[in-house]
C-alpha positions as CSV (number, residue, x, y, z in Angstrom):
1,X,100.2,118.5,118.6
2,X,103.7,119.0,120.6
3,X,105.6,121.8,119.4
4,X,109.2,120.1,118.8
5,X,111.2,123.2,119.9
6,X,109.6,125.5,122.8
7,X,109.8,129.4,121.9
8,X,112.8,129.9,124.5
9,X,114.5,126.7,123.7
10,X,114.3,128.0,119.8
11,X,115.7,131.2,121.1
12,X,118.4,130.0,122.8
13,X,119.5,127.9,119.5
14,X,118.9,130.9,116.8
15,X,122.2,132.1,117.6
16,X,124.3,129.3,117.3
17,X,122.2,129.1,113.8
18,X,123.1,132.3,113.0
19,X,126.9,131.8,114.0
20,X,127.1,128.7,111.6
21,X,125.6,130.4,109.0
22,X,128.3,133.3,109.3
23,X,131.3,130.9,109.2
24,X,129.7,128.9,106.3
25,X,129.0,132.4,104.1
26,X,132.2,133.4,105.0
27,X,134.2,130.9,103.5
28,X,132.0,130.5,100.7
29,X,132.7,134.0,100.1
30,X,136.5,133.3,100.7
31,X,135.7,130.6,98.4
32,X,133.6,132.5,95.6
33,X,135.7,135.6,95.7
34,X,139.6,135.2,96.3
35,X,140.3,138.8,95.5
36,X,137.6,140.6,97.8
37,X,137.1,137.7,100.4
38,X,137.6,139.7,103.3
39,X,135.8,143.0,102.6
40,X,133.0,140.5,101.5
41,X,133.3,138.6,105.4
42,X,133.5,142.3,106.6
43,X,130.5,143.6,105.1
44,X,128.8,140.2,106.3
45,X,129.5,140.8,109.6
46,X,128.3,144.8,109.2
47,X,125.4,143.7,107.6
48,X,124.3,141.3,110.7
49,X,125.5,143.8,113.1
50,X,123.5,146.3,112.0
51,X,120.3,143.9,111.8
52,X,121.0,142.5,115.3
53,X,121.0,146.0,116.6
54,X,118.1,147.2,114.8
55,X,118.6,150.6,115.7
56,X,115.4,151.7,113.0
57,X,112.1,149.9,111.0
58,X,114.3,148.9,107.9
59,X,117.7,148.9,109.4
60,X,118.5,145.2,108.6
61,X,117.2,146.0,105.0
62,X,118.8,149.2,104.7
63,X,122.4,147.6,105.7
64,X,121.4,144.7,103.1
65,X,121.4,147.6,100.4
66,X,124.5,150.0,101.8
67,X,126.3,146.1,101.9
68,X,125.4,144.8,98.2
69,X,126.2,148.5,96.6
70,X,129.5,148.5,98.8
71,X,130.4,145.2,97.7
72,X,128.7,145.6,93.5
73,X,131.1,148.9,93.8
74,X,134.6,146.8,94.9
75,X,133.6,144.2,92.7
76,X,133.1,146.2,89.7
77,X,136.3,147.8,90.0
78,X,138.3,144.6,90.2
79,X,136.5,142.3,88.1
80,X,135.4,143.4,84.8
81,X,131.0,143.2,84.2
82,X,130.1,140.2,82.1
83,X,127.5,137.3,82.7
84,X,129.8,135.3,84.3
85,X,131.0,137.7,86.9
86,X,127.3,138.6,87.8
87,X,126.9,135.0,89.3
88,X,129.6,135.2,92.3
89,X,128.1,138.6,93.2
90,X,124.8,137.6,92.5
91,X,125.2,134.8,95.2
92,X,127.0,136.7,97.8
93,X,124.2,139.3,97.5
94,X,121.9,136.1,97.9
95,X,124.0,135.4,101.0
96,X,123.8,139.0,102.7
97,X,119.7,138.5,102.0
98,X,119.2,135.5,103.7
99,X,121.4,136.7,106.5
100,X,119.3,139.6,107.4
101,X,116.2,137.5,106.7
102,X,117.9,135.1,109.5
103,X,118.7,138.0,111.9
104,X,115.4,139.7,111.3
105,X,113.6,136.1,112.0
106,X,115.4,135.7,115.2
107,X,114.4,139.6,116.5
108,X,111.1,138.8,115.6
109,X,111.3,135.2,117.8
110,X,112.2,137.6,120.7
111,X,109.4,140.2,120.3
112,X,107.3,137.7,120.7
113,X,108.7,135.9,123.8
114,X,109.1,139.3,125.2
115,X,105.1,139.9,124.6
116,X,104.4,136.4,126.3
117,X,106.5,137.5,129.6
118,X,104.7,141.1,129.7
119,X,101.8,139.1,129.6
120,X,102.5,136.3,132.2
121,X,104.0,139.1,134.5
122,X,101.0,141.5,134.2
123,X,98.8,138.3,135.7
124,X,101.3,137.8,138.2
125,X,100.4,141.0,139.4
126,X,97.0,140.5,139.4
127,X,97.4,137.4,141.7
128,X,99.2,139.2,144.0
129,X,96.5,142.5,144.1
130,X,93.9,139.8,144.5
131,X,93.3,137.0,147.2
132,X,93.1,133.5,145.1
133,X,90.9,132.2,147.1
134,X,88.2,134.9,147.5
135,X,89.2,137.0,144.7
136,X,89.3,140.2,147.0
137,X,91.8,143.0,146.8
138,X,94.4,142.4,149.1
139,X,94.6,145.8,151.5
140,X,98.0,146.9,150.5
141,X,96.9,147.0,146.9
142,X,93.4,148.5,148.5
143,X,94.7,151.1,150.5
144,X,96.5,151.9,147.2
145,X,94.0,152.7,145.2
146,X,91.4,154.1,148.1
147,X,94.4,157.2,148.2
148,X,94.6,157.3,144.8
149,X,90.6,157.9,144.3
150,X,90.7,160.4,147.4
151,X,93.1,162.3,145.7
152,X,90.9,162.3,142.8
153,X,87.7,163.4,144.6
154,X,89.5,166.3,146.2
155,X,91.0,167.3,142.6
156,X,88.1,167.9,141.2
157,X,86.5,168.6,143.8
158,X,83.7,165.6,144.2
159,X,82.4,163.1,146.4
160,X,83.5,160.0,147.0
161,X,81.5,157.2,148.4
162,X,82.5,154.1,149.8
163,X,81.5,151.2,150.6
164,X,83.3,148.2,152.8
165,X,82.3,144.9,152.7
166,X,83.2,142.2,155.1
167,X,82.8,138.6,153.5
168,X,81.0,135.7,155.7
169,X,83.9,133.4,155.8
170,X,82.6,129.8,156.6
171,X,84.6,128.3,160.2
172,X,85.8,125.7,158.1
173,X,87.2,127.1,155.3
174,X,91.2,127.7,156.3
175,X,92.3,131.1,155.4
C-alpha cells in the first residue's frame, strides 16, 4: 500500500496546517467573543508558541491550562457565569486543546523523521568504515581503532594480539 503523503512531504505541510488553523481560531474567537477577541488571539498564539518550543514534558499541556485559566479569569470578569456564557468559553478552550494537540502532533512527526535520519546516517557511516565489496575495514577507520586498542592494552597494562589478514582477491574481480 502507497503512503499518500511521505513523512517529510507531511512535515513540510503541518505548518501551513497549523497556520490555517490559527487564522481560522482566531476569527472564530474574534467572532465568538467581541469583547475579549484579542487577548483570546493572544493567548492562542502563547499557547502554540509555547508548544512549538517545547521547552519541558508537558509544556504544550501546561500552556493549554495557564491559557484557559487566563482566558476563564478575563472572561468571568466581563461576562457574567450562566449556562449560556459557558458555551463561547467552553469552545475557545476546545480551540486552545486541539491546538496544542496539533502542535504536539507535528513535534512528534519530527521526532520521528529525526530518528529515521540518525538511523540512515549511522549506516552511512558504516559504508564508509567498511569496503562494499569485501566488507573489510577500510585502513583509515582500521588504523583508528588498532590506536585506540593499543592505548587500551597499555592502560591496563595487557596484551594485545593481532592478527592481519590479506584477502585472495581473484585477477578478475576489479577493485
Amino acid at each position: 500500500m502507497n503512503k499518500i503523503f511521505s513523512r517529510s512531504q507531511l512535515i513540510s505541510i503541518f505548518p501551513a496546517i497549523l497556520v490555517l488553523w490559527c487564522v481560522v481560531s482566531a476569527i472564530g474567537i474574534f467572532i465568538f467573543s467581541s469583547q475579549l477577541g484579542l487577548m483570546g488571539a493572544a493567548i492562542l498564539v502563547f499557547i502554540l508558541v509555547i508548544s512549538l518550543m517545547n521547552f519541558f514534558p508537558f509544556s504544550s499541556w501546561i500552556a493549554v491550562l495557564i491559557g484557559i485559566g487566563a482566558y476563564f479569569t478575563l472572561y468571568t470578569s466581563v461576562v457574567s457565569i450562566s449556562k449560556s456564557s459557558l458555551i463561547p468559553f467552553g469552545v475557545i478552550s476546545l480551540v486552545y486543546f486541539i491546538t496544542a494537540l496539533l502542535a504536539e502532533f507535528y513535534l512528534r512527526q519530527i521526532r520521528i523523521f529525526n530518528k529515521q535520519v540518525s538511523r540512515e546516517h549511522a549506516l552511512v557511516n558504516d559504508l564508509i568504515q567498511y569496503d562494499q565489496s569485501t566488507g573489510v575495514l577500510r585502513w583509515k577507520f582500521a588504523h583508528q581503532q588498532l590506536t585506540i586498542e593499543v592505548l587500551r592494552s597499555r592502560r591496563y597494562k595487557k596484551n594485545l594480539t593481532l592478527v592481519l589478514i590479506q584477502p585472495v582477491i581473484p585477477p578478475d574481480l576489479k577493485m
